[in-house]
LOSE-970743 format. One line per field, with one value per residue: residue number from 1; residue in one letter; z, y, x of N, C-alpha, C in turn. Coordinates in steps of 0.001 Angstrom, whole numbers, padded with zeros to 6 digits. Atoms other than C-alpha are relative to their C-alpha. Layout:
// LOSE-970743
n	NUM,...
res	A,...
n.Z	Z,...
n.Y	Y,...
n.X	X,...
ca.Z	Z,...
ca.Y	Y,...
ca.X	X,...
c.Z	Z,...
c.Y	Y,...
c.X	X,...
***
This chain:
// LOSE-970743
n	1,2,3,4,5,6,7,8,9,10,11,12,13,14,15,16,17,18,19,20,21,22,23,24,25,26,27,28,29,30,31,32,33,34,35,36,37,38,39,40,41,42,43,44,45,46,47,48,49,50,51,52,53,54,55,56,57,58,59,60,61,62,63,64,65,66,67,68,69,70,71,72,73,74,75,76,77
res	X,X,X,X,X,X,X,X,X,X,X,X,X,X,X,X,X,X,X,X,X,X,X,X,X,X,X,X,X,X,X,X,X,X,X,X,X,X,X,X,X,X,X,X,X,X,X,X,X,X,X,X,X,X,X,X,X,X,X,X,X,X,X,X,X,X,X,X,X,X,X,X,X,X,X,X,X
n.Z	000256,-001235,000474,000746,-000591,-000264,001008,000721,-000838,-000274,001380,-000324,-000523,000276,000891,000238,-000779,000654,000556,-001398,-000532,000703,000407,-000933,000268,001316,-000394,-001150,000457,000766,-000798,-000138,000614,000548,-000376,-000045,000403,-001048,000687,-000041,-000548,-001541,-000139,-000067,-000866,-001189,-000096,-000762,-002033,-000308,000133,-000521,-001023,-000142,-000365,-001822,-001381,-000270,-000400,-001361,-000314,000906,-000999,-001292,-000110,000156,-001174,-001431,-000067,000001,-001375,-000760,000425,-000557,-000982,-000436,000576
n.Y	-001221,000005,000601,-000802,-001238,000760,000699,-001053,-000495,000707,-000013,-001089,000201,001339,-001107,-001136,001057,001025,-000878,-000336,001413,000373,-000294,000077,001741,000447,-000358,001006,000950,-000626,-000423,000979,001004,001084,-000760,000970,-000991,-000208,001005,-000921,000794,-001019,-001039,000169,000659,-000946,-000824,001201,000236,-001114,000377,000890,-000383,-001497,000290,000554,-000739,-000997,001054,000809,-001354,-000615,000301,-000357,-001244,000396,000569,-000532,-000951,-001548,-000108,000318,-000936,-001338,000116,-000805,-001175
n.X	-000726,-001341,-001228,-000044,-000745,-000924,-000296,-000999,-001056,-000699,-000078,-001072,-001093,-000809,-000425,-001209,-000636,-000568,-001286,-000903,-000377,-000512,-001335,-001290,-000016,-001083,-001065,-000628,-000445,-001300,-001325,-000442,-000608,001220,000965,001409,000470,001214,000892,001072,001506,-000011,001054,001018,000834,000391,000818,001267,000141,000323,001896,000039,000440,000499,001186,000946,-000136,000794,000752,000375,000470,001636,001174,-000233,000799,001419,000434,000322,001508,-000179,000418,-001543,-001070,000507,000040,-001032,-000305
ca.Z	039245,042616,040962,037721,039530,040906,037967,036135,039165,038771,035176,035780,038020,036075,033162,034710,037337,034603,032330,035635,036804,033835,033141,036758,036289,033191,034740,037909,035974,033638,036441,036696,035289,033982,032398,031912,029770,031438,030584,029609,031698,035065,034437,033239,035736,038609,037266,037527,040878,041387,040008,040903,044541,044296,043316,046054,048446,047161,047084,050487,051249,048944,051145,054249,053883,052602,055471,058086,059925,059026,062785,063707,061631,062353,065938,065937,063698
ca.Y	098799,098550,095546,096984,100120,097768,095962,099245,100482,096889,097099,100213,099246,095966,098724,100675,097343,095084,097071,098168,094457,093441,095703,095322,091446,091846,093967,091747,088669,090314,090354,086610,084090,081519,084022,083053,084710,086375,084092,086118,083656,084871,087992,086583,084420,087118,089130,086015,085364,088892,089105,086398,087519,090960,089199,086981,089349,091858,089196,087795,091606,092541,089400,090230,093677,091790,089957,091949,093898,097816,097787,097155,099452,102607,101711,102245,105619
ca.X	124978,127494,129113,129252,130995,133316,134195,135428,137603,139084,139433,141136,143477,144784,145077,147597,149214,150014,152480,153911,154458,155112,158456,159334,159241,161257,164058,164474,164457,167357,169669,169619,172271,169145,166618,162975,160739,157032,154188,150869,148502,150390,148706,145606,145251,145804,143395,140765,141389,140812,137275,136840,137162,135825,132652,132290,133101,130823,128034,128312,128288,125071,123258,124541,123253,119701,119197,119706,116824,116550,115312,118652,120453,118077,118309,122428,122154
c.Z	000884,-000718,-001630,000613,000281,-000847,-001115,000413,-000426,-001145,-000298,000452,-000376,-001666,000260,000842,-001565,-001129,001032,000435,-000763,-000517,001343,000469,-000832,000480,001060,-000469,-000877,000859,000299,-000765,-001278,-000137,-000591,-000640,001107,-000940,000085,001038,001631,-000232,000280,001114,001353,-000199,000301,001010,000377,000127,000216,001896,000371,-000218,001052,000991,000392,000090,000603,000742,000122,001295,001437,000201,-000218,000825,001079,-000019,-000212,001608,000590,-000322,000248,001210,000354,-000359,001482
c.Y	000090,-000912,000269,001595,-000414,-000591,001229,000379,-001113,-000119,000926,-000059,-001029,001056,000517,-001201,-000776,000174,-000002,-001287,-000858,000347,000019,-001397,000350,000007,-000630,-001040,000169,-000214,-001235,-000782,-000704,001060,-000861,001098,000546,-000400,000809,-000527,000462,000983,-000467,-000603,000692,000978,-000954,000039,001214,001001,-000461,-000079,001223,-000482,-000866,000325,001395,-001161,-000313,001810,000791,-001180,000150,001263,-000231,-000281,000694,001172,001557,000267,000791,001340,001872,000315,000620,001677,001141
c.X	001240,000827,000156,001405,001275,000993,001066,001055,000867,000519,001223,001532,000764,000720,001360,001303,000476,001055,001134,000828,000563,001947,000562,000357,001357,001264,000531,-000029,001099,001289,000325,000884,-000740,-001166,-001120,-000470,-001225,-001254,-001100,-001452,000478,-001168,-001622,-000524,000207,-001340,-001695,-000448,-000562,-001522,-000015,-000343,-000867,-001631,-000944,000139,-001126,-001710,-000357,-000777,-001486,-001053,000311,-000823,-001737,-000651,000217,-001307,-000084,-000050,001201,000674,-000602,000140,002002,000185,-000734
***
């Protein structure tokens, strides 16, 4: 359910980022001499990487939090 939760926020935020990045790509490549078009796999492939990290960060996270002792963590509260 946490990565799930995660996954929407990130969903979210490539929703409203990639329009955005997209027309402010366009307009600063416009101003060049030599223009270039904007290739759709940039995107895709930032947003990869992106999951991509978000799950192995929440992951290491989820067993980090497994393995350690409650002991411990009742003991700082």
């Amino acid at each position: 359910m946490l990565s799930y939760a995660f996954m929407v926020l990130i969903s979210i935020s490539f929703l409203v980022a990639i329009p955005l990045s997209w027309w402010g790509a366009h307009q600063w490549l416009n101003n060049f001499a030599d223009r270039t078009p904007m290739s759709r796999w940039v995107f895709g492939m930032g947003a990869m990487i992106t999951f991509g990290t978000a799950i192995l960060t929440l992951g290491y996270q989820t067993m980090k939090a497994a393995k350690s002792n409650p002991v411990n963590s009742l003991r700082a509260e």
